[in-house]
N, C-alpha and C positions, 0 to 999 in steps of 0.2 A: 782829214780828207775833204770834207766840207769846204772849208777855206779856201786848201787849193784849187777845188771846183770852180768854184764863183771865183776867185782872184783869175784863174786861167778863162772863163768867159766873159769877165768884166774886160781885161786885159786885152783882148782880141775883139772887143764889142760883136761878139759873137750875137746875131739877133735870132728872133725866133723863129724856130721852124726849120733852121739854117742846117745841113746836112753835118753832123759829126760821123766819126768812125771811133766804134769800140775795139781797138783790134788784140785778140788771143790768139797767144803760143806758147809751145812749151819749149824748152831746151834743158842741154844737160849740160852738167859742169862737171867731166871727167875727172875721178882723184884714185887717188893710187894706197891709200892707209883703208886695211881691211875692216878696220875699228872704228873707223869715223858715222858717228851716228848719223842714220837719215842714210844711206849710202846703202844700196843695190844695185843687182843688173838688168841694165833698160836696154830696149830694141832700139837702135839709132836707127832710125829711119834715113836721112840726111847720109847717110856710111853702106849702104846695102843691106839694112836688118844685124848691122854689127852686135855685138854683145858691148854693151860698153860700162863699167863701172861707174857711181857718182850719183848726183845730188842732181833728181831731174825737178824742173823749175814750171810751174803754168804761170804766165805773165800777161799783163794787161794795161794797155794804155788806151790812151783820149786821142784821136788825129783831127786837127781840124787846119785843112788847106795843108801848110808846112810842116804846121805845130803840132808838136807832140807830148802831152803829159803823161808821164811813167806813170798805173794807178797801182797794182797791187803785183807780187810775184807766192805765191803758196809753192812750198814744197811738197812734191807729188813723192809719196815711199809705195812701195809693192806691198801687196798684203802682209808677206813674211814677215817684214820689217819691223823690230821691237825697240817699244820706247820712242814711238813717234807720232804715240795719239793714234785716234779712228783712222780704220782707211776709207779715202775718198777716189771715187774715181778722177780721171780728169775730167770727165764731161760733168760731173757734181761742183769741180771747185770749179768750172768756168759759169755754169749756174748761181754759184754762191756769188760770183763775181758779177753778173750779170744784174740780180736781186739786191746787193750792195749799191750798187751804183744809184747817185741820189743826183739828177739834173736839176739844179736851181731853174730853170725854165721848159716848159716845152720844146723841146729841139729833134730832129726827123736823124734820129738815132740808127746806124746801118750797124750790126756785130759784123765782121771781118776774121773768119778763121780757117783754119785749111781743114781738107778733109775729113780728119781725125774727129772733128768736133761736131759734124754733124749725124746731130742723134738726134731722134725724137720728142723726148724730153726736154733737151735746149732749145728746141724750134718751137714748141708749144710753150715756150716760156714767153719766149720774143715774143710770139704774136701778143699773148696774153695781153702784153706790155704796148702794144702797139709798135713794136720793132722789127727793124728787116734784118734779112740773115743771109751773109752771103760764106758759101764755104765750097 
């Protein structure tokens, strides 16, 4: 991940201080096999609070001007969920995402997320961090 960092702000001579966007969301990847691990029922928001079966997704990329680098996607399971590791909230694994992220330079870092993602805890992280939080 390192690598791609710096190769994507070498590459766009991104300088410093220069406004990025961190942007988080989640979505789900509807499936239909009862047995397929990692697989619950999630509120689709996007559908009217539908029930919808499947593998729901917290993702995260880099926006800078055009440019967009995919960083991470963590699979979000419901607590019931067995054989799929700890359970994490979503506002924890966009945290872990948040705390992951390693800028090769100072750069004026904005988080970008909708609703859902403002919690407490992720905004007191930002600041920590010196970042803005727009949700």
């Amino acid at each position: 991940m390192e690598i791609a960092l710096r190769r994507f702000f070498d590459t766009l001579r991104i300088k410093a201080r220069s406004a990025v966007f961190l942007l988080i969301d989640d979505t789900i990847a509807q499936k239909s096999g009862k047995k397929i691990p990692g697989c619950c029922w999630h509120k689709y928001y996007a559908q009217n609070m539908a029930n919808v079966f499947g593998h729901q997704w917290v993702l995260s990329a880099l926006l800078y001007k055009d440019f967009l680098l995919r960083l991470w996607g963590r699979l979000y399971h419901c607590r019931t969920t067995k054989g799929c590791g700890r359970f994490r909230t979503k506002i924890a694994i966009a945290q872990k995402m948040v705390k992951d992220l390693e800028l090769p330079v100072s750069y004026k870092l904005c988080i970008l997320a909708d609703g859902w993602y403002w919690a407490k805890q992720l905004v007191k992280l930002c600041r920590k961090r010196g970042y803005h939080m727009i949700s």
